[in-house]
PAKELUM-30875 format. One record per residue: x, y, z of N, C-alpha, C in turn; residue number from 1; residue in three letters. Coordinates in nm, 3 decimals. Example, Ala and Ser with C-alpha at 12.3 -4.5 7.8 and 13.67 -1.06 7.14 Angstrom:
<kemars>
KEMAR     n_c1     n_c2     n_c3    ca_c1    ca_c2    ca_c3     c_c1     c_c2     c_c3  num  residu
KEMAR    1.319   -0.569    0.780    1.230   -0.450    0.780    1.320   -0.330    0.780    1     ala
KEMAR    1.285   -0.225    0.708    1.367   -0.106    0.714    1.290    0.003    0.787    2     ser
</kemars>
This chain:
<kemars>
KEMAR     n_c1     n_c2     n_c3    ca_c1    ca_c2    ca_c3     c_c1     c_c2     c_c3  num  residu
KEMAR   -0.326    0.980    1.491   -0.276    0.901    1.379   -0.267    0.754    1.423    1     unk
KEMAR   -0.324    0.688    1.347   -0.296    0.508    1.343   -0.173    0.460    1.363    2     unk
KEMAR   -0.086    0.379    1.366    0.010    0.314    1.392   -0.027    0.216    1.303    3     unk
KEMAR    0.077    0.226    1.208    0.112    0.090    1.111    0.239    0.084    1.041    4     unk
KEMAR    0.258   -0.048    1.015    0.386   -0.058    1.007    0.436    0.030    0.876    5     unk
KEMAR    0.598    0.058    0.838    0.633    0.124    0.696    0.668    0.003    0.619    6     unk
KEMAR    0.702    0.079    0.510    0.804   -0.050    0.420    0.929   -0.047    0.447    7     unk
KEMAR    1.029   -0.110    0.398    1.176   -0.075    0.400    1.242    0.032    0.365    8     unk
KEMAR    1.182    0.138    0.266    1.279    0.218    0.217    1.154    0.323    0.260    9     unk
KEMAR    1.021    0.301    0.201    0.947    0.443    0.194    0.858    0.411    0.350   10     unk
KEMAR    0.818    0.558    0.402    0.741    0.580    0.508    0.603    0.553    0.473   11     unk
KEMAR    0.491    0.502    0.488    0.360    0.519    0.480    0.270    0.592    0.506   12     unk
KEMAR    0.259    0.710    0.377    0.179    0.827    0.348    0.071    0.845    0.448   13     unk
KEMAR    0.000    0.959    0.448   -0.079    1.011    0.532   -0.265    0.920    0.497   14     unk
KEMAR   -0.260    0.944    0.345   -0.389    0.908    0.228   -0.400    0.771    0.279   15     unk
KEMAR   -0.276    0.699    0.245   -0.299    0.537    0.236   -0.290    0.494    0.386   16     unk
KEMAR   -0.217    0.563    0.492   -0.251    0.495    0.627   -0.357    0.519    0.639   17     unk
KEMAR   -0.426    0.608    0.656   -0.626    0.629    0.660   -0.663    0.572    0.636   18     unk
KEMAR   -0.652    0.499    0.463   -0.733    0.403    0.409   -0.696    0.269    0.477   19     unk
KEMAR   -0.587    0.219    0.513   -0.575    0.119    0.531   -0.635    0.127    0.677   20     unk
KEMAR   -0.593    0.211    0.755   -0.687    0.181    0.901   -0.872    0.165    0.925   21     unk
KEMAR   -0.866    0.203    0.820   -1.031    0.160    0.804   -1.101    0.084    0.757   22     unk
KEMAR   -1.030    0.018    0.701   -1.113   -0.159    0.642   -0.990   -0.281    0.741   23     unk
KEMAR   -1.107   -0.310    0.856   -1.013   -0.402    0.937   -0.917   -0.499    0.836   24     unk
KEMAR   -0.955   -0.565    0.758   -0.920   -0.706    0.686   -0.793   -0.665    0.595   25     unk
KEMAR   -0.789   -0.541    0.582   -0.674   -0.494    0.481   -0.540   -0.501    0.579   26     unk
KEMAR   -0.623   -0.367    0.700   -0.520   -0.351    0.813   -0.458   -0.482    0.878   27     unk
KEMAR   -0.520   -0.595    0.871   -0.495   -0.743    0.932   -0.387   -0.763    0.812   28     unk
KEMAR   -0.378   -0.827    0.712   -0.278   -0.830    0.626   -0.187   -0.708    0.592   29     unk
KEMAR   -0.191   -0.616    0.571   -0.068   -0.492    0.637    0.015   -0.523    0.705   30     unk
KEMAR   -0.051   -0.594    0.869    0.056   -0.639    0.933    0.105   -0.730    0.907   31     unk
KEMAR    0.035   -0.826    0.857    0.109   -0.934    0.801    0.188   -0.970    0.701   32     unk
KEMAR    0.196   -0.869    0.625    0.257   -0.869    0.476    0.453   -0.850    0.558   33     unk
KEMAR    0.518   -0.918    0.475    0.693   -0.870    0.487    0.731   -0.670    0.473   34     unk
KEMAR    0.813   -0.645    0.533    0.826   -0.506    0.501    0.857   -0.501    0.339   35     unk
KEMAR    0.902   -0.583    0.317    0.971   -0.551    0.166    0.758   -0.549    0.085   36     unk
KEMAR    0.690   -0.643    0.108    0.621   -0.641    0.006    0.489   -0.461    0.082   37     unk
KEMAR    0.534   -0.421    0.256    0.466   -0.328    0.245    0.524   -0.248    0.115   38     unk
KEMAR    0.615   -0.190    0.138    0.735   -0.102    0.043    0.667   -0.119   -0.100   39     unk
KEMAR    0.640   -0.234   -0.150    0.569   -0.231   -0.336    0.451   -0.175   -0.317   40     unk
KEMAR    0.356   -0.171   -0.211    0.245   -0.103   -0.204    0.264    0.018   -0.216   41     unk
KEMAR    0.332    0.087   -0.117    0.336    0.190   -0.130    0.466    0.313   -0.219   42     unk
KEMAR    0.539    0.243   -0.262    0.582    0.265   -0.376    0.473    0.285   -0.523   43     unk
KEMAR    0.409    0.133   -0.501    0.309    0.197   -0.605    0.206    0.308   -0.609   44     unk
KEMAR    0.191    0.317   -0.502    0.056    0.424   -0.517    0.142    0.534   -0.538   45     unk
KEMAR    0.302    0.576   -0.473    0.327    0.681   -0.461    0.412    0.737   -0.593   46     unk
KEMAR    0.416    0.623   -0.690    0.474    0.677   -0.806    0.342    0.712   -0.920   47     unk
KEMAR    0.235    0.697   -0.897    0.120    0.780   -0.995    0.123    0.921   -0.968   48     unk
KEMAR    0.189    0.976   -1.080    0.198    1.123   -1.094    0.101    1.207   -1.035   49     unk
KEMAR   -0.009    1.141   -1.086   -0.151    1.275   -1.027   -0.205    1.212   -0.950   50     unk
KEMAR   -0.264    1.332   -0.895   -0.352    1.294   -0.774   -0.460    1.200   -0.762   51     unk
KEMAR   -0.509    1.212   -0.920   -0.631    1.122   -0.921   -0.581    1.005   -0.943   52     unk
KEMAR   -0.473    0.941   -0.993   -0.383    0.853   -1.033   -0.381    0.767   -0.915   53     unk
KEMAR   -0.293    0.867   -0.819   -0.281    0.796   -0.664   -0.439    0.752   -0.594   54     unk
KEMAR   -0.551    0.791   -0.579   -0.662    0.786   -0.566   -0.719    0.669   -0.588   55     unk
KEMAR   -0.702    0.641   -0.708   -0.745    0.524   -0.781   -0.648    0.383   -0.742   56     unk
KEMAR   -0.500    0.418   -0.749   -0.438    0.343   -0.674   -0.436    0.303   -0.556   57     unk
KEMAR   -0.451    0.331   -0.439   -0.559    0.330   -0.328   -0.671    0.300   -0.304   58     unk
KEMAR   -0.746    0.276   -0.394   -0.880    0.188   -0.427   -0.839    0.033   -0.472   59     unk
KEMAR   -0.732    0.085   -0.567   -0.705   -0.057   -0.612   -0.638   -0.153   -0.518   60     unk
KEMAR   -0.550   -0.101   -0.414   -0.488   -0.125   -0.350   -0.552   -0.217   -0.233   61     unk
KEMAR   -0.663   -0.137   -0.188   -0.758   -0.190   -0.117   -0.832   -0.300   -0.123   62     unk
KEMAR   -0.872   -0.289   -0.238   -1.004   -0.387   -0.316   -0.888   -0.518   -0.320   63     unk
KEMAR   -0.751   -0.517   -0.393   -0.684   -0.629   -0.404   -0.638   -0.720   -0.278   64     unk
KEMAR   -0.612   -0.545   -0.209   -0.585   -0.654   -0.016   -0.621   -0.739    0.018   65     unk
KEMAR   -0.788   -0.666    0.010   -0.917   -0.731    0.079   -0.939   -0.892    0.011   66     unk
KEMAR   -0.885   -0.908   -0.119   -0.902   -0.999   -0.198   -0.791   -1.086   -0.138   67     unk
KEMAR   -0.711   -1.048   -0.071   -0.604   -1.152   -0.071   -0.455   -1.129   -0.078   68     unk
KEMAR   -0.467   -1.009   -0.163   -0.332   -1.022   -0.297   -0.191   -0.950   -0.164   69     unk
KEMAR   -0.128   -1.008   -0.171    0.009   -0.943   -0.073    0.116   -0.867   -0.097   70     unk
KEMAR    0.100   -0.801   -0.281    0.151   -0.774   -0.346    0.137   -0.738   -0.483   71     unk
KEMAR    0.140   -0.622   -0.505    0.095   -0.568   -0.641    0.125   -0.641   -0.736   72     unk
KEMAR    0.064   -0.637   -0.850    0.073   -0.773   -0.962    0.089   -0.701   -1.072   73     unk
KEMAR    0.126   -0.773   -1.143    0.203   -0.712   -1.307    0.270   -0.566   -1.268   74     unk
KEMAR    0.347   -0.531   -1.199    0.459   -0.421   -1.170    0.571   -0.432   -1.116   75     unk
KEMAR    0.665   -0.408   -1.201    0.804   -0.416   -1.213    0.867   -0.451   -1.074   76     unk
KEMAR    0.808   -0.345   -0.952    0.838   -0.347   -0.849    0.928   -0.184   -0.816   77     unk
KEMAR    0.920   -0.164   -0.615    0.990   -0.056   -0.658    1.114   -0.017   -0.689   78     unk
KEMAR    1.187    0.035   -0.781    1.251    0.092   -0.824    1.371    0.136   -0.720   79     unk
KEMAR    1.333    0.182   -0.594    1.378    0.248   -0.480    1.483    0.149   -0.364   80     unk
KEMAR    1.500    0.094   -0.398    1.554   -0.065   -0.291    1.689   -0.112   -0.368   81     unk
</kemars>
């Protein structure tokens, strides 16, 4: 298993550490992101009910990293904090 950091409240799933250990540029900002804004990542992916839901969130997740983004956009935030 990879080593990467969690968020503040939630642990970082099995699905999304994989994904993130495999596109260097994501994993580079991962570490760099605040724990609080890991925590909205993975809050978000982990509140899509279905599986395919989460899936897709994890794509999105990725694709936005890679873009830049340090933090999920237009969402409330998590709930959990």
């Amino acid at each position: 298993m990879t080593k990467l950091a969690n968020g503040t409240v939630h642990k970082l799933p099995e699905d999304l550490r994989n994904a993130i250990s495999q596109t260097p540029k994501v994993r580079a900002l991962w570490e760099d992101i605040t724990p609080l804004a890991r925590n909205e990542w993975i809050c978000w992916v982990i509140s899509g009910k279905k599986a395919e839901t989460r899936n897709i969130r994890i794509e999105k997740a990725l694709s936005k990293m890679k873009s830049g983004m340090r933090r999920p956009c237009c969402w409330a935030g998590c709930i959990h904090r």
